[in-house]
C-alpha angles and dihedrals in degrees: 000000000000130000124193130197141145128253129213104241111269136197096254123093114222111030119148103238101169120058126015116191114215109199101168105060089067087050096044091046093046099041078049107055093036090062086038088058096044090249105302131174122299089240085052095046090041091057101049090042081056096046078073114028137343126253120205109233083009094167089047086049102054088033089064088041092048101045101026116021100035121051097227119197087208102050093030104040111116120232112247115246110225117225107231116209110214110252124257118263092241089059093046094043115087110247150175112272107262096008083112105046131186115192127203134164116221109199176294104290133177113238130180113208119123095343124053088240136026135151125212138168141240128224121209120211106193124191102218087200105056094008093244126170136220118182128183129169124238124189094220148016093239120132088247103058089047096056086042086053089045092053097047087051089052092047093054101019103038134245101300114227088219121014117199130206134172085255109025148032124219123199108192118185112194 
């Protein structure tokens, strides 16, 4: 912005009289209505600045407020780093699909078959190798139903050389 305005003669020799250049009142607009505005976008900023008055080189101006006068969260965070375990050397030797085995059970879900309602539950096989996935149904979480899923596992899948569950490890040798 510029500003001109005329000065009474004054004692001094080289003063500028004519044009004053007022570089703050942009920045201080602009810093102003970016925190007012809970540091939106400059597109966002730049169109409410210009809802009340127009500012020459505006994007430029609340650019320069945004990445170098005001100490944004949202331009300045730093990224977390995330910590990687190494994996473990079951997961990193070539194997066979299911000889390494995690078992988890999904459920319960509502199912409508004879009865109106009936729950059952669903066990996940999971390769730990190639990640694969075998699913079954079982009506309940009984002891029973779970040796009679594991043996249908076995009989397609194959006997699994370590079996993993949320509260065991089994360790089966042919």
């Amino acid at each position: 912005m510029q500003v001109i305005f005329q000065l009474k003669p004054l004692p001094f020799e080289n003063v500028d009289q004519h044009h004053r250049n007022i570089h703050s009142i942009p920045e201080i607009g602009s810093r102003h209505t970016y925190i007012r505005l809970h540091h939106f976008d400059v597109r966002i900023v730049l169109s409410e600045l210009r809802s009340t008055f127009y500012i020459l080189r505006g994007r430029q101006a609340i650019k320069k407020v945004i990445h170098k006068g005001l100490p944004c969260k949202l331009f300045k965070a730093k990224c977390g780093k995330q910590i990687e375990a190494h994996l473990p050397s079951e997961r990193v030797v070539p194997s066979a699909p299911f000889t390494i085995t995690g078992i988890d059970f999904a459920g319960p879900i509502n199912i409508r078959c004879l009865k109106p309602r009936d729950t059952a539950y669903i066990p996940l096989f999971t390769c730990a190798t190639t990640r694969a996935l075998h699913i079954e149904l079982v009506s309940d979480l009984t002891t029973d139903k779970f040796l009679l899923t594991l043996l249908r596992f076995v009989g397609r899948r194959g006997l699994p050389n370590n079996l993993h569950g949320q509260r065991y490890h089994l360790s089966c040798s042919k």
